[in-house]
C-alpha positions in Angstrom: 8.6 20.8 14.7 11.2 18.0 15.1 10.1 14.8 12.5 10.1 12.1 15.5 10.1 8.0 14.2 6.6 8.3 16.2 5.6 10.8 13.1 7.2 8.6 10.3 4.9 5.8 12.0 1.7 7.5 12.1 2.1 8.7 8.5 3.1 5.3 7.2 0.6 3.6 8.9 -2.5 5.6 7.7 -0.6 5.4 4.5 -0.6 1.8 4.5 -4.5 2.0 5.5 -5.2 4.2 2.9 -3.8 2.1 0.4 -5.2 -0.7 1.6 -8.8 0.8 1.5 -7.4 1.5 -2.3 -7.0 -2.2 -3.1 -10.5 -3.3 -1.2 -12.3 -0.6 -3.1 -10.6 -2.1 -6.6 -11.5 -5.8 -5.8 -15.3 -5.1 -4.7 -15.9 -2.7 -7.8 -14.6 -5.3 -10.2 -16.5 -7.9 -8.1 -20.3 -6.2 -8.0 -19.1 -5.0 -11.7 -19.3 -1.4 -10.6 -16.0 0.3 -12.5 -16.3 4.1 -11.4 -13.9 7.1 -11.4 -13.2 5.9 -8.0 -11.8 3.0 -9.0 -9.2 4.1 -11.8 -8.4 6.5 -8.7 -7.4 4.2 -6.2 -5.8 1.6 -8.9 -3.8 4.8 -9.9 -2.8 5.3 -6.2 -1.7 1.5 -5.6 0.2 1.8 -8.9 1.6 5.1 -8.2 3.0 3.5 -4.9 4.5 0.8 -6.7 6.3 2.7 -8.8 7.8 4.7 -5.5 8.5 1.3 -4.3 10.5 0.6 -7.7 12.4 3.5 -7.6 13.8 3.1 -4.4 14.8 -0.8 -4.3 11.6 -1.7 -3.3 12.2 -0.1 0.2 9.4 2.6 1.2 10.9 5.5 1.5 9.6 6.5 5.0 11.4 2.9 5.9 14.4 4.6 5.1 13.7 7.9 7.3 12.4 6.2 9.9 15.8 3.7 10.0 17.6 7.4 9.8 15.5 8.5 12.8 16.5 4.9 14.8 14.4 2.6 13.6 15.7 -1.0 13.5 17.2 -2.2 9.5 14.6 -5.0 8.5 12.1 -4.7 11.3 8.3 -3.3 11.6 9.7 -0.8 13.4 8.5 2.4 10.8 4.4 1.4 10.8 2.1 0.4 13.9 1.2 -2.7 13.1 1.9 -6.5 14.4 4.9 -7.9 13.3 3.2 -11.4 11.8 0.8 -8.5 10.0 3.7 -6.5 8.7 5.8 -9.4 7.1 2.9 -10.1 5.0 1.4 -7.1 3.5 3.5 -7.4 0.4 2.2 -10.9 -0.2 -1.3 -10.1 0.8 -2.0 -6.5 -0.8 0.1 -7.5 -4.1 -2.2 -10.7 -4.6 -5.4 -8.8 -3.9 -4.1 -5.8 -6.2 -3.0 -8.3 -9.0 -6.5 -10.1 -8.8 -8.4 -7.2 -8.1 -6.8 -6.1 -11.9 -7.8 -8.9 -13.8 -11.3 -8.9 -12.5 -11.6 -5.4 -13.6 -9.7 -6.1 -16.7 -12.7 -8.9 -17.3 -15.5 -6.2 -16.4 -14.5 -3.8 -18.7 -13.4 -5.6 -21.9 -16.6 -8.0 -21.7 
């Protein structure tokens, strides 16, 4: 089977999902104080994607095989999501994961 950018998409995009369920799940434990397994699971994965994002330039690295499979350099053009939505996910997720942090931080060293 022939990796098409319509695969890289799919995959990135329920990537991208499933790491944003990760952060939501971090901030509403911390929030109703209810630190779990879960938790430490998905701050793991958001961390664990960071440090993929760190090692390659902060570039995902399905950005850069979907730009190898035509995608366009500095677009949206690897995930299937609006463009306004896209250019702000960085922003948004890293706030809500830093915050997310510290309120767990707070629930457990209380």
């Amino acid at each position: 089977m022939k990796l098409t950018l319509f695969h890289i998409k799919l995959v990135h995009t329920l990537i991208f999902w499933g790491l944003s369920a990760c952060v939501l799940y971090a901030v509403w434990s911390g929030l109703v104080d209810r630190i779990t397994t879960l938790t430490w699971v998905a701050v793991l994965l958001t961390l664990l994607e960071g440090l993929v994002l760190l090692a390659f330039g902060g570039t995902c690295p399905l950005t850069i095989l979907a730009e190898r499979r035509g995608a366009a350099r500095g677009s949206v053009a690897d995930i299937f999501l609006p463009k306004p939505v896209a250019d702000r996910i960085f922003p948004v997720c890293g706030t809500t994961f830093f915050i997310a942090l510290i309120v767990i931080a707070f629930r457990v060293l209380r």
